[in-house]
C-alpha positions in Angstrom: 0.0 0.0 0.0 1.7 3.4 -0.9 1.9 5.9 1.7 -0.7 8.8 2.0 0.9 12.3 0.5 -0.5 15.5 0.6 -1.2 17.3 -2.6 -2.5 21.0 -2.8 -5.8 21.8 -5.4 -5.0 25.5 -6.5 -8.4 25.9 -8.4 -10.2 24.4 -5.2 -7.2 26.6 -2.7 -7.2 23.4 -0.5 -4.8 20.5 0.6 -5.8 16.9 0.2 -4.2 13.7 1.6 -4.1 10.6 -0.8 -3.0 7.2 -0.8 -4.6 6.7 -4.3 -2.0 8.4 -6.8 0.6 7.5 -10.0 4.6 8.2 -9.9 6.1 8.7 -12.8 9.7 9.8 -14.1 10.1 12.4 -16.5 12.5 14.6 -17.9 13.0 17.9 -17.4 14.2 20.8 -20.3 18.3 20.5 -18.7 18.0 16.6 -19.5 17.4 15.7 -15.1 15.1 13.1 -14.4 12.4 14.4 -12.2 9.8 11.9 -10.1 6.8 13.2 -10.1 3.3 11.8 -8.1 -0.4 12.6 -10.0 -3.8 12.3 -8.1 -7.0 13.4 -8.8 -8.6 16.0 -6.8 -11.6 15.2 -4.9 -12.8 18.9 -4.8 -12.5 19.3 -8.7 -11.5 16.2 -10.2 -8.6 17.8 -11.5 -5.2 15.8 -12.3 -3.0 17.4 -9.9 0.6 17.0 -9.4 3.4 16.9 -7.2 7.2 17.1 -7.2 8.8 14.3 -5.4 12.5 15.1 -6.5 15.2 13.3 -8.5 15.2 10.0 -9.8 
């Protein structure tokens, strides 16, 4: 079970904790490889992200 992790809705302006939510690795313009966590807002059903830091 993943941990929870708080993500903030900036259309809604409020935090939400998650369990339910998708890493994934990209890359960035400079070439780093960023991991970064996607859930979907309960308050808008929004995608919303999250910046976990390097791969």
């Amino acid at each position: 079970m993943a941990e929870k992790l708080k993500f903030f809705d900036i259309v809604a302006k409020k935090p939400f904790e998650t369990d339910k939510y998708t890493v994934e690795i990209r890359t960035t313009k400079k070439g780093r490889k960023v991991k970064i966590a996607f859930a979907i807002s309960p308050y808008t059903g929004k995608k919303i992200a999250r910046i976990l830091g390097p791969a």
